[in-house]
Backbone as CSV, one residue per row, in Angstrom:
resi,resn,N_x,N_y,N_z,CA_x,CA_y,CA_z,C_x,C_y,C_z
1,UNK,-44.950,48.472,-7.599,-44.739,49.837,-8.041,-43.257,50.160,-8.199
2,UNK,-42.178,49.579,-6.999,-40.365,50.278,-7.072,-40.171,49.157,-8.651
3,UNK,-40.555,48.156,-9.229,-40.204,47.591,-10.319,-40.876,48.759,-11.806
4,UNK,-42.453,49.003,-11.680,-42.358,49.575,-12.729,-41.487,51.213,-12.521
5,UNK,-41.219,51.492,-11.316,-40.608,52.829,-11.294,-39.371,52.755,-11.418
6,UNK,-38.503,51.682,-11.706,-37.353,51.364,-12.429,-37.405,51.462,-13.843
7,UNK,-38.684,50.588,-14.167,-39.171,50.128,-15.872,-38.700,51.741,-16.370
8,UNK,-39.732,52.670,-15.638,-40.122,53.916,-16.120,-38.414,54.675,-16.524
9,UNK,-37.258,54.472,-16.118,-36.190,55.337,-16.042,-35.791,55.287,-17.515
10,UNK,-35.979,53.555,-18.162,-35.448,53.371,-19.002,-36.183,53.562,-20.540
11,UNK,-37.580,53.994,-20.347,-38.421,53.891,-21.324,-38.817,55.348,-21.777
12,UNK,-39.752,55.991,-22.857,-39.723,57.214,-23.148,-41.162,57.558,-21.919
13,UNK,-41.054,59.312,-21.747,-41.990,59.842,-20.791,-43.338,59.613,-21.092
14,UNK,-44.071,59.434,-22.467,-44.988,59.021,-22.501,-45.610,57.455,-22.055
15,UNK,-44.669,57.227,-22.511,-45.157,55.280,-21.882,-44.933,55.138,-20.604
16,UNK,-43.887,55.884,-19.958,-43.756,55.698,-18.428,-44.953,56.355,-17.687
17,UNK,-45.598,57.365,-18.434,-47.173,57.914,-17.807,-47.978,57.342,-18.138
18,UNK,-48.103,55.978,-19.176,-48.859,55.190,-19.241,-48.895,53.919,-18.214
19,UNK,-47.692,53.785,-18.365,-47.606,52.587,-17.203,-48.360,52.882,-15.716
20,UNK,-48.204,53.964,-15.057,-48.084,54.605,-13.934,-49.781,55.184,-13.810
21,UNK,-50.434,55.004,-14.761,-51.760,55.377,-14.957,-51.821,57.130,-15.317
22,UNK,-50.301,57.772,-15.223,-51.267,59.364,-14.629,-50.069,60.066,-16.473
23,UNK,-50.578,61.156,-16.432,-49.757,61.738,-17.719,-49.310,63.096,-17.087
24,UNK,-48.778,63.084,-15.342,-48.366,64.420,-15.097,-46.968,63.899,-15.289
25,UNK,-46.274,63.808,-13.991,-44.759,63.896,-14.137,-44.733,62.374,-13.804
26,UNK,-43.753,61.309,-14.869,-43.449,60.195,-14.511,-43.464,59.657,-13.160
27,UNK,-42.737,60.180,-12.643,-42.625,59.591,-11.430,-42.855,60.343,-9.857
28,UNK,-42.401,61.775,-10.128,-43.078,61.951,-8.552,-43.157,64.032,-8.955
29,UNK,-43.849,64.787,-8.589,-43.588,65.944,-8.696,-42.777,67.002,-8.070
30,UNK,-41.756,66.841,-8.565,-40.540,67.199,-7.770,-40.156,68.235,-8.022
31,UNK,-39.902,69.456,-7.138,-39.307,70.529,-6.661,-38.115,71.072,-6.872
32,UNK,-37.630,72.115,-7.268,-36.190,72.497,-7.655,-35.625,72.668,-6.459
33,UNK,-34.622,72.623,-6.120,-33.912,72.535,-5.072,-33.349,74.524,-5.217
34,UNK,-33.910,75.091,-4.004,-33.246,76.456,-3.865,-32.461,76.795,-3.347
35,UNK,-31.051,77.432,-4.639,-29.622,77.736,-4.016,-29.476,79.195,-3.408
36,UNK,-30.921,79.321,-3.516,-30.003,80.507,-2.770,-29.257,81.979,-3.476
37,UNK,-28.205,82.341,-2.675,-27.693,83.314,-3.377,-26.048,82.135,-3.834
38,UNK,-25.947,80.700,-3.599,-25.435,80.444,-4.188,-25.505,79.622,-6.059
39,UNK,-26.716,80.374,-6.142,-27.151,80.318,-7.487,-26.708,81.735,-8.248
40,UNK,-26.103,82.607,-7.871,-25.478,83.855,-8.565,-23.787,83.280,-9.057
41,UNK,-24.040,82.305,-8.765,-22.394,81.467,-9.026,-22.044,80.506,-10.189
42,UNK,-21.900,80.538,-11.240,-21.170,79.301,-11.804,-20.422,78.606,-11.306
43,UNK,-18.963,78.815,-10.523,-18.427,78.021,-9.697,-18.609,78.973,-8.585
44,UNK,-18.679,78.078,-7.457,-18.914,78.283,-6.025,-17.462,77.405,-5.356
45,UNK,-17.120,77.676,-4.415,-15.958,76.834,-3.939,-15.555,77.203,-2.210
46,UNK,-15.040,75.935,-1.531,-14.913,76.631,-0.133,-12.861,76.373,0.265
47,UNK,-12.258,76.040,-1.238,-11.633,75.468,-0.814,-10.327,75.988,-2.106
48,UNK,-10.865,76.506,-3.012,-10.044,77.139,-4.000,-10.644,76.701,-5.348
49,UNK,-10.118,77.291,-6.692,-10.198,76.945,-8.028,-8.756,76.821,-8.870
50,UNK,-8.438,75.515,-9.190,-7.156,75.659,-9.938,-7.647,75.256,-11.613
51,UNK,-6.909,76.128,-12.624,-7.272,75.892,-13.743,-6.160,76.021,-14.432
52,UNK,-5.696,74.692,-15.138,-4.734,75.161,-15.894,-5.515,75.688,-17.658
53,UNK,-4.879,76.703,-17.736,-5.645,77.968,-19.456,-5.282,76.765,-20.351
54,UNK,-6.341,76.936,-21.532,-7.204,78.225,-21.391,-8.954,77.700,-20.854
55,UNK,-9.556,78.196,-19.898,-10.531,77.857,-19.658,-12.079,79.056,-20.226
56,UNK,-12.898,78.482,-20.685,-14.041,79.163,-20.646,-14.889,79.351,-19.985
57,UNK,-15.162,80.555,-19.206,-16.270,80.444,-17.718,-17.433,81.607,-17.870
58,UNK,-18.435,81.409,-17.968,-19.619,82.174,-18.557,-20.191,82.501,-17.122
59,UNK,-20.337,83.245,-16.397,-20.942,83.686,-14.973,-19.563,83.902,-13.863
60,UNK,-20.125,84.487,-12.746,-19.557,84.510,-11.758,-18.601,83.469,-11.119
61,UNK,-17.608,83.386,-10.471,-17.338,82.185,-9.539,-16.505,82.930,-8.254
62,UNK,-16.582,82.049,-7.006,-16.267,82.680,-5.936,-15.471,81.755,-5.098
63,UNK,-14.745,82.089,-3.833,-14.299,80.942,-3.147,-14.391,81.689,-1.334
64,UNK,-14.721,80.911,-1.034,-14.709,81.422,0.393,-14.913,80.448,1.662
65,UNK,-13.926,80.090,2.868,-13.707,81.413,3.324,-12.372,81.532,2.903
66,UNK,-11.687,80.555,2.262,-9.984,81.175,1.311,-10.081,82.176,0.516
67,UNK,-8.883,82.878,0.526,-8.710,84.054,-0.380,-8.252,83.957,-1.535
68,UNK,-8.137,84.744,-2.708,-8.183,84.696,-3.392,-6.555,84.205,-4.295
69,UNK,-5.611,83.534,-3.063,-4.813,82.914,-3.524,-4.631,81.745,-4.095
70,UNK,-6.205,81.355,-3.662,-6.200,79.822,-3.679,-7.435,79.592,-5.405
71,UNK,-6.976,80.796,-5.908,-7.594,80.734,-7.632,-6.554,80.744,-8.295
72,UNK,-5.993,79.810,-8.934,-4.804,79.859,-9.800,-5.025,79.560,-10.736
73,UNK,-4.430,80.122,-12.148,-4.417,79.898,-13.537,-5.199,80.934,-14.429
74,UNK,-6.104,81.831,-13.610,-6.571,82.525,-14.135,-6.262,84.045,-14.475
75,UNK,-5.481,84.435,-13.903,-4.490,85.521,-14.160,-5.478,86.529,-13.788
76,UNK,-5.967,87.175,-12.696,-6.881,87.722,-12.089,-6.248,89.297,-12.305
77,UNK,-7.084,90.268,-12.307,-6.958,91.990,-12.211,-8.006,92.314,-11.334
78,UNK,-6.911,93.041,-10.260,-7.969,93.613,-9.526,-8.814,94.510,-9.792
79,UNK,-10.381,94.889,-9.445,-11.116,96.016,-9.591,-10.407,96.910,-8.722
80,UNK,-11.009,97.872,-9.462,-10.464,99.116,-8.574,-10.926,99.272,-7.123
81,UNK,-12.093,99.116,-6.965,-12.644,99.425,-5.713,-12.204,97.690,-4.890
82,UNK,-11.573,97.031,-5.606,-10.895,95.614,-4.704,-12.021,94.731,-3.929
83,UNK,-13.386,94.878,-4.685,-14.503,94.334,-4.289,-14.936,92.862,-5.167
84,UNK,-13.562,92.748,-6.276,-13.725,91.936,-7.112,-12.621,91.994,-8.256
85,UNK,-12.309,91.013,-8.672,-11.513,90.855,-9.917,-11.929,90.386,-11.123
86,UNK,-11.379,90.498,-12.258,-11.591,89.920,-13.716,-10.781,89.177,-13.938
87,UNK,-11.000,88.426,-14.697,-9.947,87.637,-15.836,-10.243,87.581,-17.311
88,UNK,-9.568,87.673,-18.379,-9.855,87.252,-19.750,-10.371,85.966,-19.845
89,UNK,-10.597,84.842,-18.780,-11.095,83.520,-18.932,-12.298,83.409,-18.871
90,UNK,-12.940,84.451,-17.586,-14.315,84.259,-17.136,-14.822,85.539,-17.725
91,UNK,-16.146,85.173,-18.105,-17.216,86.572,-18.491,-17.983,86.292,-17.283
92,UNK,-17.677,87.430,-16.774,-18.013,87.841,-15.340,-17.271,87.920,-14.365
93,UNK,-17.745,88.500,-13.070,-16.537,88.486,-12.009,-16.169,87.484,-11.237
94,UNK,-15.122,87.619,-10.510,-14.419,86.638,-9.797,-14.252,87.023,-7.972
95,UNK,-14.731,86.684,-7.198,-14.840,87.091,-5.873,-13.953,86.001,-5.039
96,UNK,-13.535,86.343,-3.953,-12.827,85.558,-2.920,-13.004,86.629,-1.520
97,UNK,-12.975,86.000,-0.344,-13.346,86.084,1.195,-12.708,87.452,1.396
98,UNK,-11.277,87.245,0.856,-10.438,89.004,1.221,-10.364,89.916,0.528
99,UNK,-11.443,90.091,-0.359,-11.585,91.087,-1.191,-12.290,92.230,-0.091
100,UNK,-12.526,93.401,-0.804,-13.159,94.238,0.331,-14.620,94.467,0.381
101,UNK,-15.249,94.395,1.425,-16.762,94.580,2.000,-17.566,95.039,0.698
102,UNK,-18.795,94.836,0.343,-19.178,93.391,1.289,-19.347,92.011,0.832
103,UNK,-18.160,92.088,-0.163,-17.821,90.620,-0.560,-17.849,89.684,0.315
104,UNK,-16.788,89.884,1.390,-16.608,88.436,2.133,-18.329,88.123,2.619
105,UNK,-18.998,89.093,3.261,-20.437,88.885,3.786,-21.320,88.117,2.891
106,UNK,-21.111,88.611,1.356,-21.901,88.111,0.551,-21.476,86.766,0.238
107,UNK,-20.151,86.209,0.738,-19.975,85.218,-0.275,-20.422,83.743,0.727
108,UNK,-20.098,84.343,2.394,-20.375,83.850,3.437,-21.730,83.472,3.283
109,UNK,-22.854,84.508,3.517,-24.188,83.933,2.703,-24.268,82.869,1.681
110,UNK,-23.761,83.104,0.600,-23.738,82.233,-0.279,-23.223,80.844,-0.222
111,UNK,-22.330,80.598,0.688,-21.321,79.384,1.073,-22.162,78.382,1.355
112,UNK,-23.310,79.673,2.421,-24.522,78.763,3.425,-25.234,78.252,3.014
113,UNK,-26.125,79.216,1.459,-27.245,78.773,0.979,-26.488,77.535,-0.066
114,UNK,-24.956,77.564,-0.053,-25.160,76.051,-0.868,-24.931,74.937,-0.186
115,UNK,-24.805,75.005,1.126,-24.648,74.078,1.897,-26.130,73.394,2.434
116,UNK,-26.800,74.549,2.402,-28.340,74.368,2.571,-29.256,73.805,1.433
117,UNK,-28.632,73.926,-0.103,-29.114,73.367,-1.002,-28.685,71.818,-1.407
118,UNK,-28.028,71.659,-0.644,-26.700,70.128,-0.521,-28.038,69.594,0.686
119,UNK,-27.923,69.886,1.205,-28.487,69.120,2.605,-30.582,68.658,1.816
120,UNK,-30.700,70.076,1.476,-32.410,69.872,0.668,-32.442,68.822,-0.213
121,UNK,-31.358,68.867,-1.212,-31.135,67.746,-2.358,-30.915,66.320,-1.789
122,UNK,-30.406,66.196,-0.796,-30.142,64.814,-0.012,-30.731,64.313,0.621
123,UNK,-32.001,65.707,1.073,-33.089,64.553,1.836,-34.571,64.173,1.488
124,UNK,-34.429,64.458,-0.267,-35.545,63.726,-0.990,-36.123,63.399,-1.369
125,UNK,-36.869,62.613,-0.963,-37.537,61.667,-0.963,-37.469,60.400,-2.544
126,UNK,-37.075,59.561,-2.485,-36.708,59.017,-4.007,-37.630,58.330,-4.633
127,UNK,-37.762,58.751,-5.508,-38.596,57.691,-6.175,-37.812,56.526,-6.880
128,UNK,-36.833,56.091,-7.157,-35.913,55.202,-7.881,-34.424,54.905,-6.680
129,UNK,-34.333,53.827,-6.491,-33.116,53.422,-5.626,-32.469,52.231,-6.362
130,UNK,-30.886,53.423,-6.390,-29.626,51.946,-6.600,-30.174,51.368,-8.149
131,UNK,-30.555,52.355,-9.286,-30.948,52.087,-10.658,-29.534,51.416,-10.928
132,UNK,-29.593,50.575,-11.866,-28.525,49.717,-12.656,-27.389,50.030,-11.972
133,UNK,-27.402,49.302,-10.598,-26.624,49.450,-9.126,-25.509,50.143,-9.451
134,UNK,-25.928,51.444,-10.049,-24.842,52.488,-9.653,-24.206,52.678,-11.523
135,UNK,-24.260,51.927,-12.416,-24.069,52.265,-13.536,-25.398,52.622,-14.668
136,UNK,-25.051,54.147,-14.657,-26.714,54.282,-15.879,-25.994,54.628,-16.880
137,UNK,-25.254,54.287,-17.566,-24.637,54.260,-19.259,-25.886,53.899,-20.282
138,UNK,-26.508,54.462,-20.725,-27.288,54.346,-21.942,-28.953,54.594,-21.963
139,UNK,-28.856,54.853,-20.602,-30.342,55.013,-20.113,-31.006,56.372,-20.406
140,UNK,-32.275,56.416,-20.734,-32.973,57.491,-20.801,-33.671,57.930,-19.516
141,UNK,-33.174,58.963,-18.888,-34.133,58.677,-17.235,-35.617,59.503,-17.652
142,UNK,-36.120,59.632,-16.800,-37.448,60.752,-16.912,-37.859,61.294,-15.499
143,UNK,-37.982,62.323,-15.749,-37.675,63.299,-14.212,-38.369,62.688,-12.842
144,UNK,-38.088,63.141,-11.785,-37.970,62.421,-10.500,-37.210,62.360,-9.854
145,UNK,-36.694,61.653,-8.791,-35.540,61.962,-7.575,-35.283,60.297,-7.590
146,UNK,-33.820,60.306,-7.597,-33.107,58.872,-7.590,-31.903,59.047,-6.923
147,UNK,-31.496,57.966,-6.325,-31.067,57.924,-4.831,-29.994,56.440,-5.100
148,UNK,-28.867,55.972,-5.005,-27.874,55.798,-4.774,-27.013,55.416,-3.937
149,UNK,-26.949,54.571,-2.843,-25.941,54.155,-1.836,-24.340,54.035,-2.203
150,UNK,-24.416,53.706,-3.256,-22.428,53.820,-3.907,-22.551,54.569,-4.912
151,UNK,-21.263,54.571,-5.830,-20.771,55.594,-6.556,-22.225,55.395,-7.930
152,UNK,-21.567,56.442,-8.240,-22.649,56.606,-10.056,-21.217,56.847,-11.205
153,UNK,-21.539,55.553,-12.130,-20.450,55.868,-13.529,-21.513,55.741,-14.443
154,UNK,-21.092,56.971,-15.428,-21.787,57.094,-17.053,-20.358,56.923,-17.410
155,UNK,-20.653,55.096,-17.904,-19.908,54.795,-18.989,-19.717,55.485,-20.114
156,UNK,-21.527,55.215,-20.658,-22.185,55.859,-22.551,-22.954,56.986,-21.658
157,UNK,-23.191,57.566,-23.028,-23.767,59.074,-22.542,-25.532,58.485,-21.890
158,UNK,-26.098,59.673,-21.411,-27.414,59.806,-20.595,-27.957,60.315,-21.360
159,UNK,-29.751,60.278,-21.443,-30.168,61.618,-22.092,-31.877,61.705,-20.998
160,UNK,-31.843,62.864,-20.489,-32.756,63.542,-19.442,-33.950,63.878,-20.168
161,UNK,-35.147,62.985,-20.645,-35.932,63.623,-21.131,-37.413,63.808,-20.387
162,UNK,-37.700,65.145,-20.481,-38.542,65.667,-19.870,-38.887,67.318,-19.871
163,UNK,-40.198,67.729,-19.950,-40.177,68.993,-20.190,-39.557,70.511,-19.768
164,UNK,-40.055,71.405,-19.801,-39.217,72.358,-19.319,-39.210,72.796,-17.919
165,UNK,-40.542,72.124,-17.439,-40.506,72.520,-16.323,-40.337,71.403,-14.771
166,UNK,-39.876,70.198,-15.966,-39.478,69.199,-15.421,-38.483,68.997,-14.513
167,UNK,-38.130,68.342,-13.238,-36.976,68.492,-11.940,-36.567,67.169,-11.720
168,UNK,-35.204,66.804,-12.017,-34.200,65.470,-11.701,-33.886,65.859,-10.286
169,UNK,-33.700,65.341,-9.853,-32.323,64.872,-8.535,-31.775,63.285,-8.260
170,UNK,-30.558,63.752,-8.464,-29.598,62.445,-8.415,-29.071,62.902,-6.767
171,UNK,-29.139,61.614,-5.853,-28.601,61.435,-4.669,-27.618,60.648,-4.745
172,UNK,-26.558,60.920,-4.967,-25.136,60.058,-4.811,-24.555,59.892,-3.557
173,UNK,-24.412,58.982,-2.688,-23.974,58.352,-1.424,-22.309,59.021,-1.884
174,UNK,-21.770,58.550,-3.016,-20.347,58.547,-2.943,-19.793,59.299,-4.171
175,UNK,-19.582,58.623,-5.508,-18.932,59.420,-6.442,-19.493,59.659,-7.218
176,UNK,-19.290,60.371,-8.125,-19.791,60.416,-9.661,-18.804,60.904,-10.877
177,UNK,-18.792,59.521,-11.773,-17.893,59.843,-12.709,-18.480,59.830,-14.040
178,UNK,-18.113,60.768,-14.970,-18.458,60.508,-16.519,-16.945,59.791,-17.471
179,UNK,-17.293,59.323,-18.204,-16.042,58.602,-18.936,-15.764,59.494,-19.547
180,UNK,-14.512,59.614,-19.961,-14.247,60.507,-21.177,-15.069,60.542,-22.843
181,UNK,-15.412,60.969,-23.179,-16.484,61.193,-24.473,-17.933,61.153,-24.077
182,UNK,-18.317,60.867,-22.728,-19.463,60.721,-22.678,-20.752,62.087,-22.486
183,UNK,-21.693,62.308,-23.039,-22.174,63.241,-22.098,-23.639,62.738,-21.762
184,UNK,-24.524,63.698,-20.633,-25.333,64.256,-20.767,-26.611,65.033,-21.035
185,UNK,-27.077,64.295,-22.400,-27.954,65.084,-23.149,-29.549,65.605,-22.701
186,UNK,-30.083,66.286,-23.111,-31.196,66.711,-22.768,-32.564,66.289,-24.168
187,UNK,-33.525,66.609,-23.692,-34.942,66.118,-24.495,-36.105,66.520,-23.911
188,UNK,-36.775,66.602,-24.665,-38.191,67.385,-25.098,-38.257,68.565,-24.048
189,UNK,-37.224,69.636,-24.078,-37.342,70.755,-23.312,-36.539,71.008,-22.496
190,UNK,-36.084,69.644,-21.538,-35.644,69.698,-20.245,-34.187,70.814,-20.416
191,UNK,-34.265,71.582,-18.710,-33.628,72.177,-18.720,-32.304,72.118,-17.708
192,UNK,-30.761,72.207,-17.974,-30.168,72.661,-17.065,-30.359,72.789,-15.635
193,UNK,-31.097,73.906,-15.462,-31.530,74.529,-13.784,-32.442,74.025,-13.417
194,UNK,-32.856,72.845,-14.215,-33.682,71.936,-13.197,-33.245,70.350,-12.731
195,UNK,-31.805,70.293,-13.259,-31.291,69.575,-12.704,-29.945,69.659,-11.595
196,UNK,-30.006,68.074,-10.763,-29.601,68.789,-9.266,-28.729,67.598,-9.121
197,UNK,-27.611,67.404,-9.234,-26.624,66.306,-8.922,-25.753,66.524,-6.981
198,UNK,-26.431,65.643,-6.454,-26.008,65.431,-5.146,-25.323,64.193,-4.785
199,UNK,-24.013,65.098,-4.611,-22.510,63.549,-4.353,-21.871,63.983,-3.213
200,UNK,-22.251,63.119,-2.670,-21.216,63.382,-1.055,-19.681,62.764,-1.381
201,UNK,-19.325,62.381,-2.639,-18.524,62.139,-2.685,-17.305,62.853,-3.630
202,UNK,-17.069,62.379,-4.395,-16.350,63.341,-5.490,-17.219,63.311,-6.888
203,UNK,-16.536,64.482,-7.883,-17.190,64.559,-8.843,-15.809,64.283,-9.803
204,UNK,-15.679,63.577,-10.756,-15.146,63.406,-12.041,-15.623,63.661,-13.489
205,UNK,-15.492,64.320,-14.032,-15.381,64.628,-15.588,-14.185,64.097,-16.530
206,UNK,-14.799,63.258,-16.912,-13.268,62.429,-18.260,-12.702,63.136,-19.221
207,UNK,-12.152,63.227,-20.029,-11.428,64.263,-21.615,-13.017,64.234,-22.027
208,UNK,-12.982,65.395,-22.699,-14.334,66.081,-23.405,-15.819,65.312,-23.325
209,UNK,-15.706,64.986,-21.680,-17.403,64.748,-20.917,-18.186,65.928,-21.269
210,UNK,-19.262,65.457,-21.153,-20.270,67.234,-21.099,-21.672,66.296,-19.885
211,UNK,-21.073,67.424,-18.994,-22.487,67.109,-17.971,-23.726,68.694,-18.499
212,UNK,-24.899,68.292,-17.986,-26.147,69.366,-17.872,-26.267,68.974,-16.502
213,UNK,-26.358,70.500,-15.945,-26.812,70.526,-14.180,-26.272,71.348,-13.233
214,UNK,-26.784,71.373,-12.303,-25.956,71.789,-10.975,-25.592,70.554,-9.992
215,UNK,-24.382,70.879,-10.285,-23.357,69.813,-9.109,-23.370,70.474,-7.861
216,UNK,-23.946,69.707,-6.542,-23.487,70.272,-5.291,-22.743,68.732,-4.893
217,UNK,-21.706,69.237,-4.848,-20.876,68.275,-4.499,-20.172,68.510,-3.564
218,UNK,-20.098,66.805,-2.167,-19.362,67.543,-0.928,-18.032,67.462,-0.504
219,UNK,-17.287,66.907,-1.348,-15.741,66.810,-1.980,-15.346,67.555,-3.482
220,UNK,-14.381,67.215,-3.446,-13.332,68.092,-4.573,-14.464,67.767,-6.140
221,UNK,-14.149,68.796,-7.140,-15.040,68.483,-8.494,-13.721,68.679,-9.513
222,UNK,-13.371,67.467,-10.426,-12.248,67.727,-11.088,-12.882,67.119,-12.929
223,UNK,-12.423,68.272,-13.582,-12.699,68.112,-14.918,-11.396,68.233,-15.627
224,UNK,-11.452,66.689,-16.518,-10.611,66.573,-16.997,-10.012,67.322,-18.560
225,UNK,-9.539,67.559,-19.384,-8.933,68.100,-20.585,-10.412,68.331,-21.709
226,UNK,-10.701,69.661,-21.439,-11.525,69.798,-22.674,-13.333,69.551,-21.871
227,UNK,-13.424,69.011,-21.178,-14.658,69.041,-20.728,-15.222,69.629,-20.359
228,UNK,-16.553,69.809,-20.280,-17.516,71.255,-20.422,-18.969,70.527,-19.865
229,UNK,-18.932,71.662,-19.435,-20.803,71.702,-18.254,-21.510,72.732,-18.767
230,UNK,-22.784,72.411,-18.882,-23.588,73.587,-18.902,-24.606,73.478,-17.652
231,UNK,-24.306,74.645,-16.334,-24.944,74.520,-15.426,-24.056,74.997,-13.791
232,UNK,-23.662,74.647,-13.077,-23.017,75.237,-12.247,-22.259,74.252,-11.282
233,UNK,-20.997,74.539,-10.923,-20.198,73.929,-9.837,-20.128,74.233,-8.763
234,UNK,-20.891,73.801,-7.714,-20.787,74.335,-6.538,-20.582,73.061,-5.285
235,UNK,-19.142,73.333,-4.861,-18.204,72.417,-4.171,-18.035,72.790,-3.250
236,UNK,-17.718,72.081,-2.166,-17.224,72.171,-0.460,-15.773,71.902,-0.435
237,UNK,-15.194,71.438,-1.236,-13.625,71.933,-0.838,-13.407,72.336,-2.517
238,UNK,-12.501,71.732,-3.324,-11.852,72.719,-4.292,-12.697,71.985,-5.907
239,UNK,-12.099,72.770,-6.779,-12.188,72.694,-8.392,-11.218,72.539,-8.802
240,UNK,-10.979,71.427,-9.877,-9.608,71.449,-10.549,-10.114,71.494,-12.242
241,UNK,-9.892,72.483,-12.798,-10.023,72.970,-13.923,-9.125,72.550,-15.506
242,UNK,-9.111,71.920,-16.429,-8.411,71.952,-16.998,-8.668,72.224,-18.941
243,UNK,-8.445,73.324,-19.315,-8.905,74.009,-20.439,-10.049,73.400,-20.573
244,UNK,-11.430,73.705,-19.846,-12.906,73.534,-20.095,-13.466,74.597,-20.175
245,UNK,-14.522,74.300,-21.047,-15.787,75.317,-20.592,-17.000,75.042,-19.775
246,UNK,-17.209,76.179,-19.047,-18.452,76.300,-18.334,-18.975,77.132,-18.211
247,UNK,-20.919,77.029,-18.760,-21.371,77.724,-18.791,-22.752,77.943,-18.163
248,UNK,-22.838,78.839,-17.356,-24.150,78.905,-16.247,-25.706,78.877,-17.277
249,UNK,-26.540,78.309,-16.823,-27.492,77.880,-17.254,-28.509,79.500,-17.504
């Protein structure tokens, strides 16, 4: 069965439900991982956001328990009531720990539920281990939970196919990098917010990568020149930003 549930990553969703005898979900029926109120976040952060402009940011992002010194590049205005700031970069607001009540409370909550959605995503259960020992460049996966002891590189782009109500989770032991040009892609429906990238290690984005997903990542998440996510960043220490877009699912 762990051989054809390898077969299945690389082949289209119909033949992998043939192989497997059943025509529900390829490989296992898997669960969205719940963030919580740190799902009101495009970027989430416990450790700061640096961006050098011009960046595109479609939703909320927050940092806590640092203040809001530790957001640079975005040229922030305070609200009036100092419960939150704007920028011309992000559509939407911008929160940090020392803003006034009941930000810091809310963001504290939120810190938790993504720490709690990090810990859910990591423990499982996999149906696929250590696929093309750590390099999936060209592969078509099909939804299910896959699991990882060392780093993950997308050389060539990915493409996630599976319906809409279909759920990935990637368990990364260590890193995850995309090459520069590579992305991402999606098929027959699949969506964004049902995918769940878990790296205890770092996250990398190359010149104009495009990931689909939510990153809970438990080190730094750094995107390189021009690269763009559709889906959410939510990190345990910092973001390093550099003229990308991101946009919440």
């Amino acid at each position: 069965m762990k051989h054809n549930l390898i077969a299945c990553a690389l082949i289209s969703v119909s033949a992998c439900a043939s192989q497997l005898g059943t025509t529900d979900d390829p490989l296992s029926i898997t669960g969205v991982v719940d963030l919580g109120r740190a799902g009101d976040f495009t970027i989430l952060t416990k450790s700061g956001i640096s961006s050098v402009p011009p960046a595109a940011i479609t939703g909320d992002i927050g940092t806590s328990p640092i203040a809001a010194t530790a957001i640079t590049g975005l040229a922030l205005s305070a609200d009036a009531t100092n419960t939150f700031s704007t920028s011309r970069q992000v559509t939407g607001r911008v929160y940090a720990a020392n803003f006034t009540s009941p930000t810091p409370s809310n963001l504290t909550t939120a810190i938790g539920d993504m720490q709690r959605a990090f810990t859910d995503a990591a423990g499982r259960a996999p149906d696929v281990t250590e696929l093309g020992a750590g390099d999936i460049g060209g592969m078509t996966l099909v939804p299910g939970v896959y699991k990882w002891s060392s780093s993950v590189l997308v050389p060539t782009s990915v493409t996630l196919s599976g319906s809409a109500s279909d759920v990935w989770i990637f368990e990364i032991a260590q890193n995850l990098t995309l090459s520069s040009g590579t992305a991402i892609t999606l098929q027959g429906g699949a969506r964004a917010e049902n995918i769940f990238w878990q790296v205890s290690g770092g996250v990398v984005l190359g010149t104009t990568a495009h990931l689909e997903g939510i990153v809970l990542a438990k080190t730094a998440i750094t995107l390189s020149a021009a690269a763009s996510v559709h889906g959410r960043l939510l990190g345990q220490t910092a973001v390093t930003l550099i003229s990308n877009t991101i946009v919440a699912p």
